[in-house]
DRENPA-522396 format. One line per 5 residues: their letters; for each residue x, y, z of N, C-alpha, C. Coordinates in steps of 0.001 Angstrom, whole numbers. Layout:
a) X Y Z X Y Z X Y Z ~ ...
//
This chain:
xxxxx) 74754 22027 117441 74920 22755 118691 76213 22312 119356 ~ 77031 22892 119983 78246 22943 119938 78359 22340 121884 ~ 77342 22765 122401 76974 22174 124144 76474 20951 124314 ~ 76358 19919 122577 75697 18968 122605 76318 17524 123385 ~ 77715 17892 123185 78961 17013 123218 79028 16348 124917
xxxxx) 79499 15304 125231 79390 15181 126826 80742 15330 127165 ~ 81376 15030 126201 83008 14986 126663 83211 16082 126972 ~ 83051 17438 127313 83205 18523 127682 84601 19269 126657 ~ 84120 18760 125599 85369 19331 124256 84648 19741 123495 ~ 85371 20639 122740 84176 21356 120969 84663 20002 120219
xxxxx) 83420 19459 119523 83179 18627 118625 84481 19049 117102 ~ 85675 18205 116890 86653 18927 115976 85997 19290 114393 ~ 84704 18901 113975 83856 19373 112731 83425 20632 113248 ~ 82767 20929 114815 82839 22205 114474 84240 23652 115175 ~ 84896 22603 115442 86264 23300 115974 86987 24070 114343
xxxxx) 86720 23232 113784 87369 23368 112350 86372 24573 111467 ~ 85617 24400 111876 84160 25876 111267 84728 26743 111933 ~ 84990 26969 112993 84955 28096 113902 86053 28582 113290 ~ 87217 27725 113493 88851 28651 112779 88450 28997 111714 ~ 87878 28371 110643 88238 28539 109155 87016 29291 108888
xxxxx) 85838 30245 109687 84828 30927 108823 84576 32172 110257 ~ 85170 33505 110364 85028 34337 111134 83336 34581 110999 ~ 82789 34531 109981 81335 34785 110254 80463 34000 111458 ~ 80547 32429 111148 80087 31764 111990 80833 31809 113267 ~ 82005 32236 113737 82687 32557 115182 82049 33562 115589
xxxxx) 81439 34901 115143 80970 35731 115315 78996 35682 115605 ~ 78918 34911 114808 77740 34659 114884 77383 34214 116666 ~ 78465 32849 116897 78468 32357 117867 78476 33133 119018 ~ 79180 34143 118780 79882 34729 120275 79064 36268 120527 ~ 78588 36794 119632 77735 37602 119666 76904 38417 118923
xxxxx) 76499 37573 118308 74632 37631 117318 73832 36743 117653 ~ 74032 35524 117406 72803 34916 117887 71944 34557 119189 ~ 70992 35489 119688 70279 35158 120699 68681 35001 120610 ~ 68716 34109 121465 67279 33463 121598 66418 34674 122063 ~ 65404 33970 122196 63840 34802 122326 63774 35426 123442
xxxxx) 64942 34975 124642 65300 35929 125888 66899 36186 125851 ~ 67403 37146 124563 68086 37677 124106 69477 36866 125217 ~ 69854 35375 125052 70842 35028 125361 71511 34114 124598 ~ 72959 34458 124442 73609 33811 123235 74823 32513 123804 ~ 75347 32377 123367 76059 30689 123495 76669 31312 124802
xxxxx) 77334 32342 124726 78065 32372 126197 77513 32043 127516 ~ 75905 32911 127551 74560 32680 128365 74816 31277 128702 ~ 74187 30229 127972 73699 28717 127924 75079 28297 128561 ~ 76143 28729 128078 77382 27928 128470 77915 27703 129452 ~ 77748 29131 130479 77819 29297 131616 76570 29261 132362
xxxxx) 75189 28666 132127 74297 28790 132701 74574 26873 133016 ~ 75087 26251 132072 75565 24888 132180 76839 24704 133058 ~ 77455 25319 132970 79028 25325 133695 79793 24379 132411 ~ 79298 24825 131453 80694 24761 130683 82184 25625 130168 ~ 82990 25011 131200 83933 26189 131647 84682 26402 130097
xxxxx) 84943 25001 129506 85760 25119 128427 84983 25696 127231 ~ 83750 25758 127155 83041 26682 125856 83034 28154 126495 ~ 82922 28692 127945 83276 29635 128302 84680 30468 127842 ~ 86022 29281 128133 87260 29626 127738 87499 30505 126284 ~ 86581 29105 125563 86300 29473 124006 85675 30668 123613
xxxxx) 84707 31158 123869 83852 32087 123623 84717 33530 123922 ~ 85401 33285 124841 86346 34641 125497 87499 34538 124697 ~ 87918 33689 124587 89324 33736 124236 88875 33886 122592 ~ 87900 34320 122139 87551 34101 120517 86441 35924 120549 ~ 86512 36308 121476 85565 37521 121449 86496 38605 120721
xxxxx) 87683 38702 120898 88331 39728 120587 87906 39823 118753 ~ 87575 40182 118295 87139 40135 116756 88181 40918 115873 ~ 88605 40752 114839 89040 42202 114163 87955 43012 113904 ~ 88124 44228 114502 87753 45863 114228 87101 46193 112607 ~ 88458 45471 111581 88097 45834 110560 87129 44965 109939
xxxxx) 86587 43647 110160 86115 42534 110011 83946 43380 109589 ~ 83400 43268 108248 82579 43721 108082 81532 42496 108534 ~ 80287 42352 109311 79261 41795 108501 78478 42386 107790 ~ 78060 43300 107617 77194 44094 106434 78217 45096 106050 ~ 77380 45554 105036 78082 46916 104672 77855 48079 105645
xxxxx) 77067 47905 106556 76805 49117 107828 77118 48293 108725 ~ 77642 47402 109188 77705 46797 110576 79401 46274 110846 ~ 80123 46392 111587 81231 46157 111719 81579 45212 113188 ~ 82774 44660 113410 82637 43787 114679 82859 44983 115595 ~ 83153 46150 115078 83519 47030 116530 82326 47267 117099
xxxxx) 81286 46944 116587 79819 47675 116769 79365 46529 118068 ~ 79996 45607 118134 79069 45008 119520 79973 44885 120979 ~ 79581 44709 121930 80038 44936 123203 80259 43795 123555 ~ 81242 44028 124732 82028 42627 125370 81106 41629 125776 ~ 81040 40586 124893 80375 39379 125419 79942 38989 126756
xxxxx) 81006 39441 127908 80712 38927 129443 79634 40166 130071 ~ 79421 40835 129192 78738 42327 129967 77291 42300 129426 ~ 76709 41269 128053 75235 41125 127448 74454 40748 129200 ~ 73203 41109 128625 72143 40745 129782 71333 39970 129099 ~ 69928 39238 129631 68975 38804 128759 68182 39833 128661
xxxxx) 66560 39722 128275 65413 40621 128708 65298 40553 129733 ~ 65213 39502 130717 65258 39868 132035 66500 40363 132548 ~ 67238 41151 131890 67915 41686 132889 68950 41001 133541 ~ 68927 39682 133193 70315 39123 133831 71204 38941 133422 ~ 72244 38830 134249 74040 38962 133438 74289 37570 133483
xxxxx) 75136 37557 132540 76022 36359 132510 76516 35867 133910 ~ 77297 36940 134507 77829 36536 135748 76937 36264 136763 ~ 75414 36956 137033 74785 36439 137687 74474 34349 137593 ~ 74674 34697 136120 74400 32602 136079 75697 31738 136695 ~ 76677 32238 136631 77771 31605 136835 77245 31300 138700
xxxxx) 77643 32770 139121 77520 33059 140524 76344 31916 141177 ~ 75059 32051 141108 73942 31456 141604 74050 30074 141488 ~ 75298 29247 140217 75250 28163 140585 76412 27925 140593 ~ 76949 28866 141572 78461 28323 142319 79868 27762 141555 ~ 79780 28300 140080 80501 27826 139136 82076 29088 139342
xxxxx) 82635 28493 140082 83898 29488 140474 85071 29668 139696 ~ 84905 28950 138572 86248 28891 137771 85458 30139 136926 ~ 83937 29488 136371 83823 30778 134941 83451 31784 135899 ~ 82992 32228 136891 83149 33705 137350 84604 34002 137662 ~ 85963 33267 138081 86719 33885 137579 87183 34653 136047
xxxxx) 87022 33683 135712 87156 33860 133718 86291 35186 133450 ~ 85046 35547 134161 84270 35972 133823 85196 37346 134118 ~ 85256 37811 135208 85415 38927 135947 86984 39303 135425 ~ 88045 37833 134504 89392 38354 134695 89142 38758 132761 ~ 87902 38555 132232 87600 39446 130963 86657 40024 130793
xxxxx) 86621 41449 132394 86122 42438 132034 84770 42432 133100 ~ 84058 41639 133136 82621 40850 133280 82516 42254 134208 ~ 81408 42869 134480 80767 44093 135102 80726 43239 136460 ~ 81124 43455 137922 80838 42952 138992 79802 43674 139740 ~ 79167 44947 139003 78050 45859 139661 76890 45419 138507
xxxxx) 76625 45039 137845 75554 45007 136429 74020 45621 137124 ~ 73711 45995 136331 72089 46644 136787 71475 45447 137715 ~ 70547 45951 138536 69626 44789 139518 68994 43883 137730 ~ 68430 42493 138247 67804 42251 137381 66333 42149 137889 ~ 65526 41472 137369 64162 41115 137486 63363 40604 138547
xxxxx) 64874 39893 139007 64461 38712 140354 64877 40039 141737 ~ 65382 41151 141370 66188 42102 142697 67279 41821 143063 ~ 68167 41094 141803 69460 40198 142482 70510 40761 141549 ~ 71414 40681 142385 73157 41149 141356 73701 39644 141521 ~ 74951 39703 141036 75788 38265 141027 75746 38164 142520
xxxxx) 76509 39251 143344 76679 38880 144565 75780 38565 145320 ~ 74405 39325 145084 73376 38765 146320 73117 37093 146050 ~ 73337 36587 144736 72891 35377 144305 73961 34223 145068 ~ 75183 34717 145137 76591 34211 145559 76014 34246 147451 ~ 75778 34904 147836 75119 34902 149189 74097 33948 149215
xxxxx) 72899 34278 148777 71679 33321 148451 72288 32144 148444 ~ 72807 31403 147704 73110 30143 147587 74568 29599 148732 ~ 75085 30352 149101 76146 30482 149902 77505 29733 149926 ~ 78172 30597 148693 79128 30466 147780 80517 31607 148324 ~ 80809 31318 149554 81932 32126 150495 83192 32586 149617
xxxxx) 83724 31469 148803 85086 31605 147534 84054 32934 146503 ~ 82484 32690 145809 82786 33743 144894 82414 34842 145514 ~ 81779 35068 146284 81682 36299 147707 82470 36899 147381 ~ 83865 36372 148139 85164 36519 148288 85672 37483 146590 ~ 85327 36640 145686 85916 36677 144273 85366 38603 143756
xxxxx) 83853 38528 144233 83021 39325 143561 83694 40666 144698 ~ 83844 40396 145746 84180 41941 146492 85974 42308 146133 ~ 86724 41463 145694 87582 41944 145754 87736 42336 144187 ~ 86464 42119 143089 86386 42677 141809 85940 43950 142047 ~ 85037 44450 143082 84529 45953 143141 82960 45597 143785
xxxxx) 82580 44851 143918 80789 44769 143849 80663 45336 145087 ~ 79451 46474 144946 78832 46622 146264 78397 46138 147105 ~ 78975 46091 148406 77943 44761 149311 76778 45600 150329 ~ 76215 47223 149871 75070 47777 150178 74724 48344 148906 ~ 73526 48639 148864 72662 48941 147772 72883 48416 146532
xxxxx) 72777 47057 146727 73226 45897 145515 71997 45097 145169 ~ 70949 45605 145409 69617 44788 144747 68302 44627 146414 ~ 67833 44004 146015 66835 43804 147289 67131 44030 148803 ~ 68534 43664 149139 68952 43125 150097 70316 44037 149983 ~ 70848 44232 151252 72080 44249 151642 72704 43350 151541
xxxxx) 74024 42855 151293 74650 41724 151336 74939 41359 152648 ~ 75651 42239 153837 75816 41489 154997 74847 41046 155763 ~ 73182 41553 155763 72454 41478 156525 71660 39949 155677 ~ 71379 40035 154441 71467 38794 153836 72047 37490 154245 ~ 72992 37628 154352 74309 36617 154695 73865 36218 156128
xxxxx) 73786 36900 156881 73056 36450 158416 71910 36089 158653 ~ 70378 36784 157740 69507 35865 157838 69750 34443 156990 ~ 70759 34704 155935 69873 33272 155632 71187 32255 156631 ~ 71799 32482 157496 72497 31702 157886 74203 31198 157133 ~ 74390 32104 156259 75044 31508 155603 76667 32483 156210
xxxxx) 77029 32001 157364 78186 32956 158229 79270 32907 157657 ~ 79651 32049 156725 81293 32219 156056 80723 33238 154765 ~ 80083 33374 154247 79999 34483 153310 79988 35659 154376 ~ 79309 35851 155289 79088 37242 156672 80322 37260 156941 ~ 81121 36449 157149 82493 36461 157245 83586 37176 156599
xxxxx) 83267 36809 155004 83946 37413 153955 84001 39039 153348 ~ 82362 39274 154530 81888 40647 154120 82609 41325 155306 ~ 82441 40850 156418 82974 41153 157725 84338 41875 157558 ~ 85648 40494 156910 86857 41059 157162 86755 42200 155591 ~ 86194 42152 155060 86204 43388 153991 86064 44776 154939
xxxxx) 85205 44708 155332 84564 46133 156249 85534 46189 156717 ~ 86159 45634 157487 87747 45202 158773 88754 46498 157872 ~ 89051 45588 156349 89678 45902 155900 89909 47637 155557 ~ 88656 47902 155213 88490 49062 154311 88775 49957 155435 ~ 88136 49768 157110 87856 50783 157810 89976 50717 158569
xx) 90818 49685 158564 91772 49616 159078 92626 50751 157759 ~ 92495 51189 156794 93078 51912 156118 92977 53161 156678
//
């Protein structure tokens, strides 16, 4: 397992697999998922490991022509930052909820959906970024596109004020400012 490491580096036995066998890079980055359909990227960023995050993205781009079966090709799977589990949650929701601001940048600057379907819990990245009261990815997630009404259970600004959390209400505030001064 490649998250086993503490030094926060890929282990160079399997740094050296990864370059030298596209199957097992592929495997890694998007086939293998667990029993709640989440694969190394999931775990990686559910850990805040920014640098297996780096890895995983910066290694998604696959060749096109690259077969694993004779019916299956790498064009056939979708951008790594955009998988959900069964429940319904995004990658970026894990980043977001535990305030990990570097990989929701990473996340969002390859592609990452900043609207993704509600999940299970009634939460998008952003309501979770409120919930926990995370003002920088607030900030991060509205100026990617995310709705801050009809974004899951809750409104985002009215959220932001019950739970007390006024520098995210803030962030939603000068947005509104913004949009309505145009």
């Amino acid at each position: 397992d490649l998250c086993l490491c503490k030094t926060n580096t890929i282990h160079p036995d399997y740094a050296e697999s990864l370059q030298t066998n596209p199957f097992i890079k592929m495997s890694l980055i998007n086939l293998n998922l667990d029993e709640s359909f989440q694969t190394a990227l999931h775990w990686s960023v559910f850990h805040g490991r920014t640098d297996m995050v780096k890895y995983f993205l910066e290694n998604s781009n696959l060749d096109a022509n690259l077969k694993i079966s004779h019916s299956i090709s790498a064009m056939d799977f979708i951008s790594p930052t955009n998988l959900i589990t069964i429940n319904d949650e995004h990658v970026l929701s894990f980043a977001c909820s535990r305030g990990f601001f570097e990989i929701v940048k990473l996340l969002l600057e390859n592609e990452a959906n900043p609207n993704p379907k509600i999940d299970c819990n009634g939460g998008t990245p952003l309501l979770y970024a409120i919930q926990k009261g995370y003002p920088h990815i607030v900030e991060l997630l509205i100026k990617a596109g995310s709705k801050i009404s009809d974004c899951g259970d809750f409104d985002a600004y009215p959220l932001a004020i019950e739970l007390r959390h006024f520098a995210c209400a803030e962030v939603i505030e000068n947005y509104v400012i913004s949009v309505c001064e145009k």
